[in-house]
C-alpha positions in Angstrom: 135.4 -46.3 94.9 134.7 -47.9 98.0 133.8 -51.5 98.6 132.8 -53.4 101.7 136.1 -55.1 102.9 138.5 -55.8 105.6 141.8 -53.0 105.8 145.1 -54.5 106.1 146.7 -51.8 109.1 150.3 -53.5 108.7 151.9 -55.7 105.7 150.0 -58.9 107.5 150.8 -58.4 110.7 148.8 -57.5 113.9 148.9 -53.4 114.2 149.7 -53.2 117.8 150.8 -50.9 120.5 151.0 -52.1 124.1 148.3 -54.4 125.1 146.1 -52.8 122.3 145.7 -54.3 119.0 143.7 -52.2 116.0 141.8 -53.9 113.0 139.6 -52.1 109.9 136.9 -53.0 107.6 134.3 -50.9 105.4 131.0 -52.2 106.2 127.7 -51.2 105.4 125.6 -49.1 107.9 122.1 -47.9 106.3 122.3 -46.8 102.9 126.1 -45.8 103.3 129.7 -47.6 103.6 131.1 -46.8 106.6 135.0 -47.5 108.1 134.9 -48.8 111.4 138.4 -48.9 113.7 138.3 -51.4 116.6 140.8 -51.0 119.7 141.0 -54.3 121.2 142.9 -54.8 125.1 144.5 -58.5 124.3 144.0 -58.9 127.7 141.1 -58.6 128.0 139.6 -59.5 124.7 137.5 -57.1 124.5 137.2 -53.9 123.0 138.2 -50.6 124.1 137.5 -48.0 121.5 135.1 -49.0 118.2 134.6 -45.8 115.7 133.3 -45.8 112.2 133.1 -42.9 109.6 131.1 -42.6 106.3 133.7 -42.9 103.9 131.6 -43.8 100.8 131.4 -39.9 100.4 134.9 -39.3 100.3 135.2 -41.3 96.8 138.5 -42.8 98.0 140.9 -45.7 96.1 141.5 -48.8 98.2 145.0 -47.4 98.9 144.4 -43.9 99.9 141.4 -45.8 102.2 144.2 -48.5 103.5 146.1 -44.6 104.3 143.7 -43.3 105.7 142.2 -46.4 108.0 146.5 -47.1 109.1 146.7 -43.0 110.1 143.5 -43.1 112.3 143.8 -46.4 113.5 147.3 -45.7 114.9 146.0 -42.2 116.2 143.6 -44.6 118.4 146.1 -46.6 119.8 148.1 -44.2 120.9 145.2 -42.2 122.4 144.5 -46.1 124.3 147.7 -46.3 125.1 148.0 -43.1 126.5 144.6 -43.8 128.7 146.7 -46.1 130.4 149.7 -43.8 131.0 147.3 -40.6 132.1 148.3 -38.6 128.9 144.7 -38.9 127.5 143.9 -35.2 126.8 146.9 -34.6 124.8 146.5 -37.6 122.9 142.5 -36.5 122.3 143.3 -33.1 121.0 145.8 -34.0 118.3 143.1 -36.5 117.6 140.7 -33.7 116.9 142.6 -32.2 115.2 143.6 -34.8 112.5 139.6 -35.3 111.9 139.6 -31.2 111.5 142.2 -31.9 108.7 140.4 -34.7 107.1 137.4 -32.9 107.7 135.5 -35.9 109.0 133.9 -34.9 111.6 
């Protein structure tokens, strides 16, 4: 069942690709729980990409949500990263895709 709380993306330590660092938490938005993914440039400090998805009606354990959170989360820093390096539109479809899969969007 889910609970409002922060995600730990990697054992501890920051989850990070290039000059892009991720973070998780469930938070609640309205009447739902909701996991929100934050993309932030380190050099910047500020932040790049920011998505959140209703989660409270996928019924998820904290571990399959930790899954879950790490898989998406890493499928936004690549598709940061990838801004960066002009490879964008490849990274955005096989994002699309994954939500297909997951059905969450």
């Amino acid at each position: 069942m889910s609970r409002k709380r922060d995600i730990d993306l990697n054992g501890g330590k920051l989850l990070k690709k290039g000059p892009y660092i991720a973070s998780a938490k469930i938070f609640e938005d309205t009447d739902n729980l909701a996991l929100c993914i934050n993309i932030i440039n380190e050099e910047t400090r500020k932040v790049t990409i920011s998505k959140w998805f209703n989660i409270e009606t996928l019924n998820l354990d904290d571990k399959k949500e930790d899954w879950l959170a790490l898989m998406i989360a890493l499928s936004m820093l690549s598709s940061a990263k990838a801004g960066r390096e002009e490879k964008a539109e490849e990274v955005r479809n096989s994002w699309k895709e994954l939500m297909s899969v997951l059905e969450i969007c």
